[in-house]
C-alpha positions in Angstrom: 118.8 91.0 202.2 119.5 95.0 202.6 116.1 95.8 202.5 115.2 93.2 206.4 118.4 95.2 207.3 116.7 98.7 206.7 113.5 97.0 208.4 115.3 96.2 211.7 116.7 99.9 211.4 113.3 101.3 211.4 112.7 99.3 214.1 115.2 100.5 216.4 113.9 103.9 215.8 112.1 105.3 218.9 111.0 108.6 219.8 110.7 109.9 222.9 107.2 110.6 224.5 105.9 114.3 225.2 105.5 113.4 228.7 108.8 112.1 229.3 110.2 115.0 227.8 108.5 117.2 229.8 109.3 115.5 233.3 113.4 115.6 232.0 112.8 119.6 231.6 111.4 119.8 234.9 114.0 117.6 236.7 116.6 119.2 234.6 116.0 122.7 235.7 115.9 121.2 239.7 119.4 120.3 239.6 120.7 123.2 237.1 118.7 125.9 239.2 119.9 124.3 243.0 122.7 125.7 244.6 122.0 122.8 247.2 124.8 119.9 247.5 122.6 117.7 249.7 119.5 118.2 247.0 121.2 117.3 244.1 123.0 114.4 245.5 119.5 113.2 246.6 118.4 114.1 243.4 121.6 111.9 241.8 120.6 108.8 244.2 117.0 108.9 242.6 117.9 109.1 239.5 120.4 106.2 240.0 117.1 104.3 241.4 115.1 105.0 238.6 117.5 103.8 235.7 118.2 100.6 237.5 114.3 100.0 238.4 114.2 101.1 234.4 116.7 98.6 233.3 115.2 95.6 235.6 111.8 96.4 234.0 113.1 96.3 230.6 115.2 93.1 230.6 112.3 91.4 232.3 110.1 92.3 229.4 112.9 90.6 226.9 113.5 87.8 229.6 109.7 87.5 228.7 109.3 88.2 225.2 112.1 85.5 224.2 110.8 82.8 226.8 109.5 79.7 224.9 106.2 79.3 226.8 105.7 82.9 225.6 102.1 82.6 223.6 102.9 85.8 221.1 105.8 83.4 219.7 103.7 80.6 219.5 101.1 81.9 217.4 
């Protein structure tokens, strides 16, 4: 039993790609380096977009992924 608890552990464990880190740098530096209110609330409001495009993408994958016509599930 502990040892398909450490498995679904591991499995959890993700790391974070290269380019992804590299486009949070670049955004990160925008907003620390503007001065602009109107930028960085734009900047907020995309963001905002983004995680909830992000989120809607991911639980439609699951929504997927668990479905029972799903072939991967079948097999």
């Amino acid at each position: 039993m502990e040892k398909s608890r450490e498995n679904k552990i591991d499995f959890l464990e993700y790391q974070i790609p290269l380019e992804d880190q590299f486009v949070f740098e670049r955004l990160k530096r925008s907003v620390e380096g503007s001065e602009n209110v109107e930028a960085i609330k734009m900047m907020a409001i995309y963001f905002a977009q983004i995680a909830t495009q992000r989120n809607a993408i991911i639980k439609g994958l699951i929504k997927d992924l668990i479905s029972p016509d799903n072939i991967i599930l079948k097999s």
